[in-house]
C-alpha positions as CSV (number, residue, x, y, z in Angstrom):
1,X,-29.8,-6.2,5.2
2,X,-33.7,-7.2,4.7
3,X,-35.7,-9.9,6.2
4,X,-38.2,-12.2,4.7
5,X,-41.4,-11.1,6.3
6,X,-42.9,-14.8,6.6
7,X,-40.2,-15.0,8.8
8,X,-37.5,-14.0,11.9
9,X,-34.8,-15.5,11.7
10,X,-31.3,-15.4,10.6
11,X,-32.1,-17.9,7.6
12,X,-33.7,-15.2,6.2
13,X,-31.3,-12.6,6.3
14,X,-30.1,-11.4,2.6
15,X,-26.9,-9.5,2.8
16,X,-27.7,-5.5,0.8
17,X,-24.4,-5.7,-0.5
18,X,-24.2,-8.9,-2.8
19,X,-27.7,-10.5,-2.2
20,X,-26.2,-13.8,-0.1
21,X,-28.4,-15.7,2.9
22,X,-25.2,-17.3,4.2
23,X,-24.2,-15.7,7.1
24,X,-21.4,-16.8,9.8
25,X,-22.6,-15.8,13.4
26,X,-19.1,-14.2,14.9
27,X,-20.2,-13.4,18.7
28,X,-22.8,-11.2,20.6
29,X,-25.5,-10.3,17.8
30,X,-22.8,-10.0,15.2
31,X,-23.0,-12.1,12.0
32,X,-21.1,-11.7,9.1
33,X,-21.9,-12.5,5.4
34,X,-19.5,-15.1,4.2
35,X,-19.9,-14.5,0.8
36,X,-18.4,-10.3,0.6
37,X,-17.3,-10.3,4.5
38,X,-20.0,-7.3,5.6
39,X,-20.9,-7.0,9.1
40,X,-24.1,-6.7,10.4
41,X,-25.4,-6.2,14.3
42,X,-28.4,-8.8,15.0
43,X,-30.3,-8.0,18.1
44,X,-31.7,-11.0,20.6
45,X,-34.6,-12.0,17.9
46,X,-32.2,-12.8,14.9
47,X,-33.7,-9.4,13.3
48,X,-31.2,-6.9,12.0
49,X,-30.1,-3.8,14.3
50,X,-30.5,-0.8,11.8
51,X,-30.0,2.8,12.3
52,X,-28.9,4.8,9.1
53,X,-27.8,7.7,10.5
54,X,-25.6,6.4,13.5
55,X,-24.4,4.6,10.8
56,X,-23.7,6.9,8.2
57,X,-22.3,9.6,11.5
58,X,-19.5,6.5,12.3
59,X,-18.7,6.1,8.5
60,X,-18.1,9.7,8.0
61,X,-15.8,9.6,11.4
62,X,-14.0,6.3,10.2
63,X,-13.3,8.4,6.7
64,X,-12.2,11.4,7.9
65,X,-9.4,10.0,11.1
66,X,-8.5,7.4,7.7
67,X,-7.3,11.0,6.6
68,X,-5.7,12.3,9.1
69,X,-3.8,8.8,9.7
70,X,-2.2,9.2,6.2
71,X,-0.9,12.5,7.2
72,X,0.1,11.1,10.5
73,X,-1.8,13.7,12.2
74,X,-2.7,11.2,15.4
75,X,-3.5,13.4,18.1
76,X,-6.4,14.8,15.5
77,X,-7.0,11.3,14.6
78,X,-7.5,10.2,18.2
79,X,-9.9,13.6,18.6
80,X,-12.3,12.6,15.6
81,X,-12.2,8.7,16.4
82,X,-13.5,9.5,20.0
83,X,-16.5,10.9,18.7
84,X,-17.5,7.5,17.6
85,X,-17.8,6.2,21.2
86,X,-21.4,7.9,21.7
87,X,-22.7,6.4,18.7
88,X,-20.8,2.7,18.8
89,X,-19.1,2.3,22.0
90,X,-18.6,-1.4,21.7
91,X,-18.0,-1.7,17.4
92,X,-14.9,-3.4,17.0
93,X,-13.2,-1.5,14.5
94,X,-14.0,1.6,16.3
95,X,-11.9,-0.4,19.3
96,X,-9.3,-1.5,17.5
97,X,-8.7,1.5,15.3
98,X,-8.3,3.7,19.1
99,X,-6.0,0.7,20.7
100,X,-3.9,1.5,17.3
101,X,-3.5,5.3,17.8
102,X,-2.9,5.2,21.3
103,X,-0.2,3.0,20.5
104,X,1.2,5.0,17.5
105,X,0.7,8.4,20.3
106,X,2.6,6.1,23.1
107,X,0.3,5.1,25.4
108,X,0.4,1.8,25.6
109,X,-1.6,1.1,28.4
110,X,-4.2,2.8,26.8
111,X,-3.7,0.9,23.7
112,X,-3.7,-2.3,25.3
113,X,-7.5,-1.2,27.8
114,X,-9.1,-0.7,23.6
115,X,-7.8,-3.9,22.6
116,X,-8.6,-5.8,25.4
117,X,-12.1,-4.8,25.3
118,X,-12.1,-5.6,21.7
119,X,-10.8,-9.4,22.0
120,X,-13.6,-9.4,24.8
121,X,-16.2,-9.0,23.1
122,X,-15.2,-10.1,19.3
123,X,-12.7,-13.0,20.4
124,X,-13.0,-14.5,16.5
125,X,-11.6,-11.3,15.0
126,X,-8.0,-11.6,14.2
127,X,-7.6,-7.9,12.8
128,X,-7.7,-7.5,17.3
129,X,-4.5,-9.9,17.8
130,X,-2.9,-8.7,14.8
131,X,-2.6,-4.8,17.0
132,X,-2.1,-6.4,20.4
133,X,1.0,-8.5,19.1
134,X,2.1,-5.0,17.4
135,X,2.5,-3.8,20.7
136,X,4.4,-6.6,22.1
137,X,6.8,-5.9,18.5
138,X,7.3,-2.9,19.2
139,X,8.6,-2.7,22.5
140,X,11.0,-5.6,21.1
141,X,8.9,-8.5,23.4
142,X,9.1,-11.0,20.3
143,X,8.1,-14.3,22.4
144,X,5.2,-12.3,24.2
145,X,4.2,-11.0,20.3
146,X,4.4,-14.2,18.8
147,X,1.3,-16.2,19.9
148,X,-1.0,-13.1,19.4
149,X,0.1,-13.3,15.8
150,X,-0.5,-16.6,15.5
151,X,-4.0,-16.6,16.9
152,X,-4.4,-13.8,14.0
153,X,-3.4,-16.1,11.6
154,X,-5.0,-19.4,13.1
155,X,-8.3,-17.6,12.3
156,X,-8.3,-16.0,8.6
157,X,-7.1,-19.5,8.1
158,X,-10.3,-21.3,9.7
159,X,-12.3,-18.5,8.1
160,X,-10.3,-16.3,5.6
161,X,-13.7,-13.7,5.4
162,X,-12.7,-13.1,9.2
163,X,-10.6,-10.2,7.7
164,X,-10.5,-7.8,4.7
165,X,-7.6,-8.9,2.0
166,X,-5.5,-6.1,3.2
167,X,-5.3,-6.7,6.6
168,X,-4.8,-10.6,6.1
169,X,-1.9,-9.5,4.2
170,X,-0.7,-7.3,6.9
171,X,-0.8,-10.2,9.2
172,X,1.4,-12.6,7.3
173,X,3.8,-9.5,6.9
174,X,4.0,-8.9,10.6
175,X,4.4,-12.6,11.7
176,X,7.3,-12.6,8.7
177,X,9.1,-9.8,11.0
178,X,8.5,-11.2,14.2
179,X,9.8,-14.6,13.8
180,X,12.5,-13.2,11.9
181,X,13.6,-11.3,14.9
182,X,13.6,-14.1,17.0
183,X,16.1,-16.1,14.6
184,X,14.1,-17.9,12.4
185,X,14.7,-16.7,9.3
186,X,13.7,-19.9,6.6
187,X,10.2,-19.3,8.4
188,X,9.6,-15.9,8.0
189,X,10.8,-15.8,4.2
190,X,7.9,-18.4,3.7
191,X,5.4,-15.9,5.9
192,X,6.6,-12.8,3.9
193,X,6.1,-15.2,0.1
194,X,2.6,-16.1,1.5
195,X,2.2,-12.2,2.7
196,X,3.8,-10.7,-1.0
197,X,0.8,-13.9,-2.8
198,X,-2.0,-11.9,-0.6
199,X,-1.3,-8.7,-1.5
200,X,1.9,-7.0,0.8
201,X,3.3,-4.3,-0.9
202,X,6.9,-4.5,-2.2
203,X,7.7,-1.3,0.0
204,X,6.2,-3.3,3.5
205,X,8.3,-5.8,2.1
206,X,11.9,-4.1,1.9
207,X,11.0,-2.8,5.0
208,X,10.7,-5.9,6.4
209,X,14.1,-7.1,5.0
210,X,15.8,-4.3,6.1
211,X,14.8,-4.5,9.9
212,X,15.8,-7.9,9.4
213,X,19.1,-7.4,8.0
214,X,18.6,-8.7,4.5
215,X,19.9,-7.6,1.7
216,X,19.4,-10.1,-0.8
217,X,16.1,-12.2,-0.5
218,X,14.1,-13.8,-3.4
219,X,11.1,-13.1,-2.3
């Protein structure tokens, strides 16, 4: 991100991914370009917060638990995402992405102290609710799960650049499954159409169906 240097202030912020000057402010020096959905930290004078190699150090730690995730290797997940706490103690996906692996480990108290913080401080964020409603789903608390969802979903629909494509489609998929555990079955075949239109995979999808019981939906 660069600055115009007649001026300091977040006008003159131009995003150094696509170019764009319109930013979205999302809470506590964090603003986020509306045009490709890239964060950036702004400190207490609208200028950008910059440091390259704390920055490169947490991108590096975000790639290589990513790895260990897909080879459900948590506890070595868990090890390399802690590392990121010295450089960005309070970045949200650092936050939510340790809430997550608690919770995949079984700590759900744990889980839940990380995702706390994160709806704390980055209360506009719906990738936060989406992981705090997972807990609720999966100890099979459906009504406690349900309004965290749909906090998730009230927000990518206010501002659909509040999360990445993937996870928005994620959301709709996990809603799908929650209200379809509670009974209402015409609703969540309209969450999981809206979920496939965003990009769910057809394998989320049967999943989906089969923990629901359904054999033959046209989804």
């Amino acid at each position: 991100m660069k600055i115009n240097d007649t001026e300091n202030s977040i006008s003159s912020l131009i995003c150094d991914s696509c170019g764009s000057t319109d930013f979205k402010k999302i809470t506590r020096g964090e603003y986020v370009c509306r045009y490709c959905g890239k964060r950036f930290l702004i400190d207490q004078n609208d200028a950008p917060v910059t440091d390259p190699e704390k920055e490169s150090e947490l991108i590096r730690i975000f790639n290589e638990a990513a790895g260990y995730e897909r080879k459900d290797q948590y506890e070595k997940e868990l090890q390399t995402l802690s590392k990121g706490l010295k450089i960005a103690p309070d970045d949200c996906t650092l936050l939510t992405k340790l809430g997550r692996v608690y919770w995949r480990l079984g700590f759900l108290n744990r889980a839940r102290e990380y995702l706390d913080k994160a709806q704390d401080l980055y209360p506009d964020d719906p990738v936060v609710y989406n992981n705090i409603a997972l807990l609720y789903l999966s100890k099979n608390m459906y009504e406690e799960a349900r309004p965290y969802f749909e906090k998730s979903i009230r927000l990518v629909e206010d501002d659909p650049l509040s999360a990445g494509y993937n996870d928005t489609a994620v959301i709709y998929g996990n809603y799908a499954l929650c209200i379809g555990l509670l009974g209402e079955m015409e609703e969540a075949r309209k969450y999981l159409k809206i979920a496939k239109k965003k990009g769910y995979p057809e394998s989320s999808i049967k999943n989906v169906c089969k923990k629901l019981k359904i054999t033959s939906w046209n989804i």
